[in-house]
MIKE-962892 format. One line per field, with one value per atom (N, C-alpha, C): residue number from 1; atom name; x negated, y negated, z negated. Coordinates in Angstrom, 2 decimals, m for minus. Example, Ala and Ser with C-alpha at 12.3 -4.5 7.8 and 13.67 -1.06 7.14 Angstrom:
2
lovo = (1 1 1 2 2 2)
lumtor = (N CA C N CA C)
xx = (m13.19 m12.30 m13.20 m12.85 m13.67 m12.90)
yy = (5.69 4.50 3.30 2.25 1.06 m0.03)
zz = (m7.80 m7.80 m7.80 m7.08 m7.14 m7.87)
end
This chain:
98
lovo = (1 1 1 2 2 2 3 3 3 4 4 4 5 5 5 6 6 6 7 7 7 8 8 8 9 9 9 10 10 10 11 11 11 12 12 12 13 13 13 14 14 14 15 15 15 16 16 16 17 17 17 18 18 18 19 19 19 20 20 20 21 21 21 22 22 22 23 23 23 24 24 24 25 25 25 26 26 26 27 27 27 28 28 28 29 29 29 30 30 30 31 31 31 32 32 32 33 33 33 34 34 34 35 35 35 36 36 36 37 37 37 38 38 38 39 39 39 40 40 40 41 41 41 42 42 42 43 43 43 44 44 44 45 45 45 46 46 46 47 47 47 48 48 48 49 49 49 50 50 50 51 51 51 52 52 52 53 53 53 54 54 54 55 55 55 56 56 56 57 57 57 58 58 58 59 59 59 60 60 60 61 61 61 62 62 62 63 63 63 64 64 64 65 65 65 66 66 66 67 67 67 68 68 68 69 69 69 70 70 70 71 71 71 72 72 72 73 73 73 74 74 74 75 75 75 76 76 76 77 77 77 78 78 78 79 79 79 80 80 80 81 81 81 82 82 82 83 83 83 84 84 84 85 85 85 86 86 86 87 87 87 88 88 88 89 89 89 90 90 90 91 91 91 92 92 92 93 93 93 94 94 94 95 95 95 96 96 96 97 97 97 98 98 98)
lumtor = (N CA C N CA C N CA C N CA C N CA C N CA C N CA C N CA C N CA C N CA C N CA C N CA C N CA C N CA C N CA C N CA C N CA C N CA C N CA C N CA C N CA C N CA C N CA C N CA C N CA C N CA C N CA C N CA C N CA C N CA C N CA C N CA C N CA C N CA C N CA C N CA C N CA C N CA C N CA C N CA C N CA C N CA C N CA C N CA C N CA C N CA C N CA C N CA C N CA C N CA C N CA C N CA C N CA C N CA C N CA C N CA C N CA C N CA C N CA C N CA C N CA C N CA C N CA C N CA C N CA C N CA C N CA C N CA C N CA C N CA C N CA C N CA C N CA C N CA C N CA C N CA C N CA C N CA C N CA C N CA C N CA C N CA C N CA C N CA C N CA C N CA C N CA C N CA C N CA C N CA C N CA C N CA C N CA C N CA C N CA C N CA C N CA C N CA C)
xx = (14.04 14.64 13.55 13.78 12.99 12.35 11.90 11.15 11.84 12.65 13.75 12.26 11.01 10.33 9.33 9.53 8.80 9.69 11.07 12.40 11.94 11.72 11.84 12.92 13.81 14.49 13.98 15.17 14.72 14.59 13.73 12.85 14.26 14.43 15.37 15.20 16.33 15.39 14.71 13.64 12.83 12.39 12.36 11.91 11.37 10.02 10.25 10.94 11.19 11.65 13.61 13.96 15.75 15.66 16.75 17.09 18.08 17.78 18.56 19.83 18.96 19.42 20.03 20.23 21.49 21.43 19.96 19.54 18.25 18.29 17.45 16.09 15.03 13.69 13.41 12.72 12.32 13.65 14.88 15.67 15.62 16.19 15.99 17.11 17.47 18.12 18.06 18.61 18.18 17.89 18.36 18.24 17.18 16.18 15.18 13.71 14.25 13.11 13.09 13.93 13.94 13.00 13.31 12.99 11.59 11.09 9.97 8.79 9.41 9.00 8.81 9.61 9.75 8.80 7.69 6.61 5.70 5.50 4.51 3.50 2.69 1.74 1.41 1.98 1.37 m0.66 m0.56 m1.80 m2.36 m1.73 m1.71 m1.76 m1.54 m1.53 m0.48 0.72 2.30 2.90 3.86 4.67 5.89 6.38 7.09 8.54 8.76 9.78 10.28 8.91 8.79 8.96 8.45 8.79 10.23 11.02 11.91 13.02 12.55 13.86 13.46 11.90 11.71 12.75 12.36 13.06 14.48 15.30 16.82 17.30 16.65 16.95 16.73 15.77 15.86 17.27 17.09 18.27 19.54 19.61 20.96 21.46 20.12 20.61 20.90 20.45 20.36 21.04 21.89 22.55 23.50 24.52 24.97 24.77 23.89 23.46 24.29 24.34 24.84 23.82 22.59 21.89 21.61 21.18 20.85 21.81 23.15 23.94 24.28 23.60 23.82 22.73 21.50 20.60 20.45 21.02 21.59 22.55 23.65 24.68 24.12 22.93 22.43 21.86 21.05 20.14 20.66 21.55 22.37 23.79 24.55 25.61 26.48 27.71 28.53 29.22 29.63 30.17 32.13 32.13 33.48 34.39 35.36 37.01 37.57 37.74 38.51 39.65 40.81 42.26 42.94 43.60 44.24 45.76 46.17 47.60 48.32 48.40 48.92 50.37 51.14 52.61 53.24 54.06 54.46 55.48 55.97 56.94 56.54 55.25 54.67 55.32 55.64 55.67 57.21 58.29 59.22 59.38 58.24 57.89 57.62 56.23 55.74 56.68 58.02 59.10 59.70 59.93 60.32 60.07 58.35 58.00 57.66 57.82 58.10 59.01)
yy = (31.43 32.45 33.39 35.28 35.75 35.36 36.09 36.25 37.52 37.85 38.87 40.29 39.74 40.27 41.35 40.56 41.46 42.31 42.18 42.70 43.86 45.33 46.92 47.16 48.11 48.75 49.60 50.09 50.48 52.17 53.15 54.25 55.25 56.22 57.17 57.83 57.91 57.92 56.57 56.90 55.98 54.89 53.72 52.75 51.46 51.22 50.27 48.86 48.96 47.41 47.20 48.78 48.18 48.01 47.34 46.82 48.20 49.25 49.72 49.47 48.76 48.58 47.24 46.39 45.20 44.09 44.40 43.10 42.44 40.75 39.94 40.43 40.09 40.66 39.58 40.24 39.31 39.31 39.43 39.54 40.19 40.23 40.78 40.03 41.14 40.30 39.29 38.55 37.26 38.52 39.35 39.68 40.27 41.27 41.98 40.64 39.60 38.25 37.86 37.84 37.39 38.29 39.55 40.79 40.70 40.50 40.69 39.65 38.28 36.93 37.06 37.75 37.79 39.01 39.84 41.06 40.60 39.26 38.61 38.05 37.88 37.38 35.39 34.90 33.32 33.10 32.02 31.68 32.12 31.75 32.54 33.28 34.28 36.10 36.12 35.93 35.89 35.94 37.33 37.28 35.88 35.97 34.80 35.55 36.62 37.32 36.72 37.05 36.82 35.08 34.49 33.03 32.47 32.95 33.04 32.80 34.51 34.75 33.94 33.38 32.16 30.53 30.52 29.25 29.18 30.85 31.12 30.81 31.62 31.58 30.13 29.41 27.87 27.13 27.34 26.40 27.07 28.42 28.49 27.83 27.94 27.25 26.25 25.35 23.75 23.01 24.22 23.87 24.95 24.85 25.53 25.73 26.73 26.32 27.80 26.89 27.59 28.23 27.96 28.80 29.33 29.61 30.70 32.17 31.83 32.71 33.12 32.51 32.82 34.09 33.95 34.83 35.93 35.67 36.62 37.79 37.21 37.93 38.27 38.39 38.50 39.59 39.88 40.95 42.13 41.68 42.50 42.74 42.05 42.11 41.58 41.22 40.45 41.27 40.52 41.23 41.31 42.69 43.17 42.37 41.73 41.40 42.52 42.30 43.69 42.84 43.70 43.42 44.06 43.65 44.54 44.65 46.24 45.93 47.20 46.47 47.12 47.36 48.05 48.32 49.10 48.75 49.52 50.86 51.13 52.09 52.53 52.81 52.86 54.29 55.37 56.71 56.76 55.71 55.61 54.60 54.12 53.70 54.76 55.67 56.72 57.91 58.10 59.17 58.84 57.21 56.72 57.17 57.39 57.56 58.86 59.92 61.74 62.23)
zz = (177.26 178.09 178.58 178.53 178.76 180.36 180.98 182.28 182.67 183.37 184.47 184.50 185.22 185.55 184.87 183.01 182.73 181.69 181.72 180.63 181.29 179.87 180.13 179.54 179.74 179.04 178.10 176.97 175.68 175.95 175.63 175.35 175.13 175.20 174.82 173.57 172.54 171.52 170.16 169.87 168.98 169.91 169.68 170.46 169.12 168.74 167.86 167.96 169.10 170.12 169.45 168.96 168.44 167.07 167.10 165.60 165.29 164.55 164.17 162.79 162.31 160.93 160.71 161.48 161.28 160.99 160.63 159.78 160.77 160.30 161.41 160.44 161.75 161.05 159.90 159.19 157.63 156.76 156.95 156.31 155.01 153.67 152.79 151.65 150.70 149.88 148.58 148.24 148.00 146.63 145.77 144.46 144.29 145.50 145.87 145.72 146.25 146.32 144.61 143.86 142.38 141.57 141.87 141.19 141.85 142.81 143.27 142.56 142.63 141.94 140.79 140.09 138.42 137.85 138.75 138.35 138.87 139.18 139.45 138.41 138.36 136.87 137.46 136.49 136.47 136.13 136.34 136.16 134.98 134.03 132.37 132.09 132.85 132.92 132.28 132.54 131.94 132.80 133.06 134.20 133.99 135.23 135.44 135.01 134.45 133.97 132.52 131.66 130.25 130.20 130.86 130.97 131.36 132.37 132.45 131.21 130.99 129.41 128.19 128.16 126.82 127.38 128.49 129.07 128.94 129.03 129.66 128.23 126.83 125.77 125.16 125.59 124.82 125.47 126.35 126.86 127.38 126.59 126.24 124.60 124.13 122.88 122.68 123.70 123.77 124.79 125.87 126.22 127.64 127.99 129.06 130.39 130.67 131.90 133.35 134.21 135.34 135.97 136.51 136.87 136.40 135.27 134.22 134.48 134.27 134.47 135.79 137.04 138.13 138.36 138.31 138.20 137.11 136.21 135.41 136.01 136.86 137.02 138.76 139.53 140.65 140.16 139.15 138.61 137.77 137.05 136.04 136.78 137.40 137.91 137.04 137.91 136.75 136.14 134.62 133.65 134.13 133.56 134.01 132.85 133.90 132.41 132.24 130.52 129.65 129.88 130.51 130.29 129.45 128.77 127.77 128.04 128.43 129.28 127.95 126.83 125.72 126.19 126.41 126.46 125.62 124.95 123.63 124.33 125.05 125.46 126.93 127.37 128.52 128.66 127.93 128.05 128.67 127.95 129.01 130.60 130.86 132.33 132.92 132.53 132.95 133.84 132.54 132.80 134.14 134.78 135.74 136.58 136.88 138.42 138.29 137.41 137.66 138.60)
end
């Protein structure tokens, strides 16, 4: 709990003391931390990017993996469903709502 005595009020204006922006300090988003991790260089002088997609690609071959596609779809975004809303006589629905 603060101390009564030494609480100032906030500056009129700019004050570095408000949170303008919503977010708790250090906050950041989890996809910004991946992307940041992954232009990083390993001990090997091999980003941890290029290692990544050798690892993502073996073991998609060898097997199905969920994280893989989780960070996939964090970085790339997820892939859109094609619906296919074929209607053979749509032009007389259409005439309906004229």
């Amino acid at each position: 709990m603060s101390n009564l005595t030494t609480l100032k009020p906030f500056k009129k204006g700019k004050d570095p003391r408000r949170n303008t922006t919503g977010e708790n300090k250090g906050s950041g988003w989890f996809k910004t931390g991946i992307v940041k991790f992954m232009k990083q260089k390993a001990k090997d002088g091999e980003k941890y990017e290029d290692k990544y997609f050798k690892a993502a690609g073996l073991r998609a071959i060898t097997k199905s993996d969920i994280l893989v596609k989780e960070i996939n779809e964090r970085i790339d975004g997820k892939v859109k469903d094609k619906i296919d809303i074929d209607v053979p006589n749509i032009s007389l629905i259409l005439n309906k709502f004229k």
